[in-house]
C-alpha positions in Angstrom: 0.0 0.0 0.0 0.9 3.7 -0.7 -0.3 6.7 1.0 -0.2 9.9 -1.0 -1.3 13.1 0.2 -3.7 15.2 -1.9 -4.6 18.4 0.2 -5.6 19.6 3.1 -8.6 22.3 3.2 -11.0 24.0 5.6 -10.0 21.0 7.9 -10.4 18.1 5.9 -7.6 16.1 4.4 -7.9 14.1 1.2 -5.4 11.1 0.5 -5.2 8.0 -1.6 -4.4 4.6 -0.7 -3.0 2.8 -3.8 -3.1 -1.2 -3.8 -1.5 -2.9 -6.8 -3.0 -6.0 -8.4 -1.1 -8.5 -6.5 -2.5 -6.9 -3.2 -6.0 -6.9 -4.3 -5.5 -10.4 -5.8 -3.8 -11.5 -2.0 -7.1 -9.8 -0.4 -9.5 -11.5 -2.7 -8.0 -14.6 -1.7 -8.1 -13.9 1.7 -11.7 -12.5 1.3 -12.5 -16.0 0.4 -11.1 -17.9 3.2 -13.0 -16.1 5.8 -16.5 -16.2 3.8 -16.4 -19.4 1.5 -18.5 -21.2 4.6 -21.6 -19.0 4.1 -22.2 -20.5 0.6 -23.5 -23.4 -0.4 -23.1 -25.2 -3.7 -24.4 -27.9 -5.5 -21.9 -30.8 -5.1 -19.7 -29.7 -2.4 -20.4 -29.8 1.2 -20.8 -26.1 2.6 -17.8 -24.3 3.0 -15.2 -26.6 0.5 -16.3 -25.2 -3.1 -13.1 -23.7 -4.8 -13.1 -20.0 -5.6 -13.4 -20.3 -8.8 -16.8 -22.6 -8.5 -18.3 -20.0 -6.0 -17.1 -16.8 -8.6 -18.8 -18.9 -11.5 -21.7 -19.2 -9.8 -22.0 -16.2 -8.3 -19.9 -13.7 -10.4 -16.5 -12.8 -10.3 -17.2 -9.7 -8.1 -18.4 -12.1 -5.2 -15.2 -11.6 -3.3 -14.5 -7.5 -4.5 -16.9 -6.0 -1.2 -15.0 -8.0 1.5 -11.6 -7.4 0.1 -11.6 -4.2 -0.3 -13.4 -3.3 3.5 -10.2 -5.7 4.5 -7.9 -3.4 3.1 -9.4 -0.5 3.7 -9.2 -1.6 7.8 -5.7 -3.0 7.4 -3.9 0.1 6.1 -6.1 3.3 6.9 -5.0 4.1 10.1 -1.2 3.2 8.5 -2.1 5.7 6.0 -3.4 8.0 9.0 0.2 7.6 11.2 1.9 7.8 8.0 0.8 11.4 6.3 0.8 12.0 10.3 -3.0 13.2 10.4 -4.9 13.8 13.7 -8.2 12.9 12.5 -11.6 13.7 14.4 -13.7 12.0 12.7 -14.8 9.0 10.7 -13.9 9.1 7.1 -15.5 9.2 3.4 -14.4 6.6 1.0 -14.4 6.5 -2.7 -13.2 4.1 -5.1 -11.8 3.4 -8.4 -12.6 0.9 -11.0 -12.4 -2.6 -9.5 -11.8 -6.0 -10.9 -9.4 -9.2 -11.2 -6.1 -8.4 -12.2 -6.1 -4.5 -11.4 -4.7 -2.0 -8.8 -7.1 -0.5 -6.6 -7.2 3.2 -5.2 -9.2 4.6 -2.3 -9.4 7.9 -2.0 -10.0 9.1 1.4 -11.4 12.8 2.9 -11.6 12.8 6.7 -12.1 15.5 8.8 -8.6 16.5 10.8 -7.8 18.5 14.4 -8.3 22.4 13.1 -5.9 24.8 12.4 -6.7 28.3 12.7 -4.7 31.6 12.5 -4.0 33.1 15.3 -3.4 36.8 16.2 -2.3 38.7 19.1 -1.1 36.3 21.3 2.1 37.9 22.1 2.3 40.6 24.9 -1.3 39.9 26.8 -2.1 42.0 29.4 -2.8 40.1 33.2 -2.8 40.5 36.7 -1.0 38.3 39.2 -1.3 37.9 42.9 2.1 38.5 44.7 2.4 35.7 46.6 1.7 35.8 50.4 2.0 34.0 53.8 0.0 34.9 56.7 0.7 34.2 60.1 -2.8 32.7 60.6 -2.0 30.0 57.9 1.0 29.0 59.8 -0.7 28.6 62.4 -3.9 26.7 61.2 -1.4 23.4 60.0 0.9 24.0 63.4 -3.2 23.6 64.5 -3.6 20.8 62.5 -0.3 19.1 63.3 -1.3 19.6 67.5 -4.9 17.9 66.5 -3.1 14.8 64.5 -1.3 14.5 67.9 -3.7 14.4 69.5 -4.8 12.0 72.3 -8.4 11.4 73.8 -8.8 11.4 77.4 -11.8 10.6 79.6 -13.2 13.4 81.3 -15.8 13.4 84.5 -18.1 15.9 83.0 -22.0 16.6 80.6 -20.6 16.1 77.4 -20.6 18.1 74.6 -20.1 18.2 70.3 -17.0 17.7 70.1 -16.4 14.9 72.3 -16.4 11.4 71.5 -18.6 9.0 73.5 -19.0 4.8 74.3 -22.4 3.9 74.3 -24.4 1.5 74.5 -27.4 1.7 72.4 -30.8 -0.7 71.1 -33.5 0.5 68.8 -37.1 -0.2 68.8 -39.7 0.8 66.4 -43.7 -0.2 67.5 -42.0 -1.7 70.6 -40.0 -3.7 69.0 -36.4 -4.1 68.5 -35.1 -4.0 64.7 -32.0 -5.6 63.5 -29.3 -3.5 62.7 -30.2 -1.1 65.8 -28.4 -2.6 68.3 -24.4 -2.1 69.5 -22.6 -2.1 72.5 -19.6 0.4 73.4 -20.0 2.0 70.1 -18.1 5.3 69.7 -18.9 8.2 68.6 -18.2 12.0 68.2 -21.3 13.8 68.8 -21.4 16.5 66.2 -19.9 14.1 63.2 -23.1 13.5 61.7 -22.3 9.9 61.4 -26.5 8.7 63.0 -29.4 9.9 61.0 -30.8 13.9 62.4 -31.5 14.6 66.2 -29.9 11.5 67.6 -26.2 13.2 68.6 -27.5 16.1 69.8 -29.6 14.3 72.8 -26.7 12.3 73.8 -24.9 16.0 74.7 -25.0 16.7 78.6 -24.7 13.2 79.4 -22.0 11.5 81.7 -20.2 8.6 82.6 -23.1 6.0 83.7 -26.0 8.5 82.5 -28.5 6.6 80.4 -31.6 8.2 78.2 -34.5 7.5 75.9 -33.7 9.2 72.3 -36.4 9.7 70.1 -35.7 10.1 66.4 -37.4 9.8 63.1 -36.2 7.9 60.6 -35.5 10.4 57.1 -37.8 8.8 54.2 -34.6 8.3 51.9 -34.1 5.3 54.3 -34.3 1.1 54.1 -37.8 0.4 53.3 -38.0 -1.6 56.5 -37.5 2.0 58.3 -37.7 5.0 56.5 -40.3 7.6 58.1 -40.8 5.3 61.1 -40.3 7.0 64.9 -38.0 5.2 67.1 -36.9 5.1 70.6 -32.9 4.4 71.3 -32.6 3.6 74.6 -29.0 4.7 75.4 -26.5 4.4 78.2 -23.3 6.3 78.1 -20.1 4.3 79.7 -17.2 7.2 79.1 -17.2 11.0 77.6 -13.6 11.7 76.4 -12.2 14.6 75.1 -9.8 15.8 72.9 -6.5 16.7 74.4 -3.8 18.6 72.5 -0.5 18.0 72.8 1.8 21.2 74.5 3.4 23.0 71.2 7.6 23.1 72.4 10.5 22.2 71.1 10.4 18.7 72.5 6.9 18.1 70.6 8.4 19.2 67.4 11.7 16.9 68.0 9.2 13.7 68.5 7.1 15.1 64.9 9.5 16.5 62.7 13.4 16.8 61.8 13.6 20.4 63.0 14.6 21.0 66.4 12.5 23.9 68.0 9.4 25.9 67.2 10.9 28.6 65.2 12.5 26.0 62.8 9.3 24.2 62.1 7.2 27.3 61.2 9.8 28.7 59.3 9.7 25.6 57.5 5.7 25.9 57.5 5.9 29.2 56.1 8.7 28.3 53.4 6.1 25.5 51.8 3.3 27.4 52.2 5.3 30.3 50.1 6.5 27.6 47.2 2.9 26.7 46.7 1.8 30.3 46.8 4.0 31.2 44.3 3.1 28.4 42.2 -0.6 28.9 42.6 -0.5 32.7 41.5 2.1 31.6 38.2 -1.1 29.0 37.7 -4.2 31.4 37.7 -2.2 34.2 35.7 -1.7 31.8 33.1 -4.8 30.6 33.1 -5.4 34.5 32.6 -3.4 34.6 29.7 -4.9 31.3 27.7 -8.1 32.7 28.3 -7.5 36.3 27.0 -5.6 34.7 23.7 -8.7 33.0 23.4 -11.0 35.4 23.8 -9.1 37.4 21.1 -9.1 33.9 18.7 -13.0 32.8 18.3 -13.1 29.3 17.2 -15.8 27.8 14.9 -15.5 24.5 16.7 -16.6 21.1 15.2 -19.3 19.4 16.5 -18.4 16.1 16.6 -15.4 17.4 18.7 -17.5 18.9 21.5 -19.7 15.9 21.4 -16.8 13.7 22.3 -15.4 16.5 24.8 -19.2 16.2 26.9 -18.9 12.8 26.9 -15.2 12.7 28.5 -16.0 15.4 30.9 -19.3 13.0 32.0 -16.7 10.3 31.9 -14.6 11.9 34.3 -17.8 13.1 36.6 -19.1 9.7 36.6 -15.1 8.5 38.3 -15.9 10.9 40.7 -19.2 10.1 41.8 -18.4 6.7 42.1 -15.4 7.6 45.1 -18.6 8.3 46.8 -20.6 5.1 45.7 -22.6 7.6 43.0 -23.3 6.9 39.3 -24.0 9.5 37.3 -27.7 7.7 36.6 -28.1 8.8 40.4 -27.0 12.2 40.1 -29.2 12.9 36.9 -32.3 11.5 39.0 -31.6 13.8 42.2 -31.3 16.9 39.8 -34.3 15.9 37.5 -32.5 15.4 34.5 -32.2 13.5 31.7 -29.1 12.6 29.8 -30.2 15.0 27.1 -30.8 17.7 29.2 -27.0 17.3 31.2 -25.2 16.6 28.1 -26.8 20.5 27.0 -25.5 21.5 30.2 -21.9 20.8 29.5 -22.1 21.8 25.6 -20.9 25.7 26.1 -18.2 24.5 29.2 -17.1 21.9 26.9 -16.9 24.1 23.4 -14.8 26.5 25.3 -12.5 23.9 25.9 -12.3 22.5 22.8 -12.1 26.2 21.4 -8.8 26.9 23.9 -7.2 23.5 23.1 -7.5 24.3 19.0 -6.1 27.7 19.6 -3.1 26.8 21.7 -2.4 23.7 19.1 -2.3 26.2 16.2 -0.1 28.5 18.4 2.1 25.4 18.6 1.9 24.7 14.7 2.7 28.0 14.2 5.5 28.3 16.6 7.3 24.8 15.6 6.8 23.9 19.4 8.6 20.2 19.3 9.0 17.8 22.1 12.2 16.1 21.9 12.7 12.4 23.3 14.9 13.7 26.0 12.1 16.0 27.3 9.6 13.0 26.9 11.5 11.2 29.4 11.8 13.7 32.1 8.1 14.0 32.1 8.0 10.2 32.8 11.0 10.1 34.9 8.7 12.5 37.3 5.4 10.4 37.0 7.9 7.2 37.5 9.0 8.7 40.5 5.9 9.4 42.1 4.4 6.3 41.2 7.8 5.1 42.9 8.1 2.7 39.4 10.7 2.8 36.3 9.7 4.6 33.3 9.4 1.7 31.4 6.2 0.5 33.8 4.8 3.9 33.2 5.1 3.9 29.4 3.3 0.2 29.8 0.9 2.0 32.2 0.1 5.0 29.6 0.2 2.5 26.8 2.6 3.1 24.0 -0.8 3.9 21.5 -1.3 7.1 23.7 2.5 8.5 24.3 1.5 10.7 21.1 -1.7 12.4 23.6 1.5 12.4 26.3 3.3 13.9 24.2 0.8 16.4 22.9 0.0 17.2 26.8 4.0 18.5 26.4 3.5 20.9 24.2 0.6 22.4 25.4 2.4 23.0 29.1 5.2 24.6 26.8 2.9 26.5 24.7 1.1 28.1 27.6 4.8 28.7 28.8 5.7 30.8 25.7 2.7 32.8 26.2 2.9 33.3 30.0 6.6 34.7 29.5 5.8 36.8 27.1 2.8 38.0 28.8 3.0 41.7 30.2 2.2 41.0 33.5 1.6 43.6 36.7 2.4 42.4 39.9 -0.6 43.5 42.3 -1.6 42.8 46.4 -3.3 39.9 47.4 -7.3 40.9 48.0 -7.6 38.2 51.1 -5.7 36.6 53.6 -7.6 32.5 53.9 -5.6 30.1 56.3 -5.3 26.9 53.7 -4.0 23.9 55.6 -0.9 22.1 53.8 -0.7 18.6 52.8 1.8 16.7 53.9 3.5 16.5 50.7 3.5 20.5 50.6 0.3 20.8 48.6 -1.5 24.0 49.8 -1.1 27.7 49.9 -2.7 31.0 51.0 -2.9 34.8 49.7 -2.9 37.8 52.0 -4.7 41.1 51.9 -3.2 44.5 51.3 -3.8 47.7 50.2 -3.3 47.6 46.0 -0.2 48.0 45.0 1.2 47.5 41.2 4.4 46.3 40.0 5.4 45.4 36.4 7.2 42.3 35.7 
């Protein structure tokens, strides 16, 4: 087979796929092998009459249809990698004169990833956040450190939310006890929400050895067996503990961290917290700048492509839900929808992403953005090492059919990089100071709030 270019117009590019006559011939032949069972012919039991009997009887273009869809699936995506065509869609097919003994062309027009020109790119006009650390987000994780240290204590006193209790408890609906309401020295943390409505809050001011009817109502979205039904817990409470927080000083930090007093750890704190400030503000300006190059760079996007984009982002809804045993069949029924009506809901989100994604790969046509294969593997190199794997189980992982999207995800993160640093971009105040607790592995970060104040890059 040969793949020859023809051109490439308004988006749609046109190629040939020549077969000489010995290829056709080797697909009629084959063409016969896997259909010859399906005919039936005088004299032969079904599935042994030679070609030639089952062309003779049937005509000699009996075999032509299923030779030419073979070669037209063997080869076109060849062709496709080839002439080095992103396609988007399914293809049109025409074809030239067929029969025994003759090459065979197909000419192909498919619809390929759009190109448009783009204008202005160069020198847009943002705001960033300078990057800022409050005292009050230091504290919050030193907070949050102090609370994952924390141990719980039992306390002689009413408790309260906040406190964790064990209880004994049994449930009766009618007068009688149901399965499944029944547990002994079960604890809880009043205030977690973890029994259905009004339950916690009447186990607070109890004590050690207190004990006390709790009347509840079951919520209607509950088992059949229970769901609006009243029911009486009768409780008894065997300890309140509370939480109690470890003493912040030097020794505590020893026994937590590598730093050796109070100061070090904060100033450690405050480092991360900085880092991931600064890489927060770098993330939203250049999100600033995509969008403004877009803005500037209306896209008449292609259907089909925002069709596929909807159903990736439900995809990727539909993993989320289910962390939180959710399909999206579920979700559609709580808000009233239909699949119709949410895919119409995501058509204007996802055509603006489409629209941004066929603006910044013409940027990279235009620009000659290449990856090279040394830059390839220090992406993986990273994922390897957070995966804690070798790059070779990653590119098995990815699949070697998709290192070309890898690859493409590249030069979009260095497109978006040529645009940012050449972005005219003013330095101004934080509007708010939020605490944001850290992560441990330094995820996390926090802005501050000042009077405005500009600065040019």
């Amino acid at each position: 087979m040969k793949a020859n270019p023809i051109s490439k117009e308004k988006n749609v590019a046109k190629f040939t796929m020549e077969f000489t006559a010995e290829e056709f011939e080797k697909a009629c032949i084959d063409a016969y092998k896997a259909t010859k069972d399906q005919f039936s012919i005088d004299g032969f039991r079904k599935g042994k009459a030679p070609r030639s009997i089952i062309e003779k009887h049937y005509g000699e273009g009996i075999f032509f249809e299923e030779a030419v869809n073979q070669l037209f699936q063997q080869n076109y995506l060849k062709a496709v990698e080839e002439l080095d065509l992103d396609i988007i869609d399914s293809p049109a097919a025409e074809f030239s004169e067929i029969g025994k003994g003759k090459p065979m062309t197909i000419t192909i027009s498919v619809p390929v990833y759009p190109v448009v020109e783009v204008k202005d790119y160069m020198g847009v006009e943002v705001e960033q956040e300078k990057p800022q650390v409050s005292d009050e987000s230091v504290q919050a994780e030193i907070d949050n450190m102090l609370k994952r240290n924390a141990r719980m204590v039992t306390v002689d006193r009413p408790s309260k939310k906040g406190d964790t209790i064990i209880f004994d408890f049994k449930g009766f609906v009618d007068g009688e006890q149901f399965e499944g309401g029944t547990a002994e020295r079960h604890e809880l943390k009043l205030g977690s929400g973890m029994f259905i409505p009004g339950f916690e809050e009447q186990l607070e001011g109890l004590k050690n050895g207190d004990s006390k009817n709790v009347e509840v109502t079951f919520p209607e979205a509950y088992t059949e067996e229970l769901a609006g039904k009243d029911a009486t817990f009768e409780c008894l409470i065997h300890e309140v503990k509370e939480e109690e927080l470890p003493k912040l000083d030097d020794e505590f930090v020893k026994d937590v961290s590598e730093f050796d007093t109070v100061e070090e750890l904060k100033e450690d704190i405050r480092n991360k917290q900085l880092e991931n400030a600064k890489n927060m503000v770098v993330s939203r300006a250049k999100d600033a700048v995509v969008s403004k190059v877009y803005d500037k760079n209306p896209v008449d996007v292609p259907n089909v492509m925002v069709e596929d984009e909807i159903s990736r982002m439900i995809q990727e809804i539909g993993q989320q839900l289910s962390y939180q045993g959710l399909t999206v069949e579920n979700y559609l029924q709580y808000m009233g929808k239909d699949m119709a009506e949410f895919r119409k809901d995501l058509r204007d989100d996802a055509a603006s992403k489409v629209g941004t994604r066929i603006v910044l790969m013409s940027i990279i046509d235009k620009e000659g953005i290449k990856v090279s294969e040394e830059e390839m593997e220090t992406e993986l190199q990273k994922i390897a090492d957070a995966y804690k794997k070798d790059v070779e189980e990653i590119k098995q992982m990815i699949g070697i059919e998709n290192l070309t999207y890898f690859q493409k995800d590249i030069q979009l993160s260095k497109v978006v990089d040529l645009l940012y640093d050449n972005a005219k971009v003013t330095l101004v105040e934080p509007k708010k100071i939020d605490p944001v607790e850290i992560k441990p592995d330094g995820e996390g970060a926090s802005t501050g709030k000042s009077e405005d104040e500009k600065e040019d890059k």
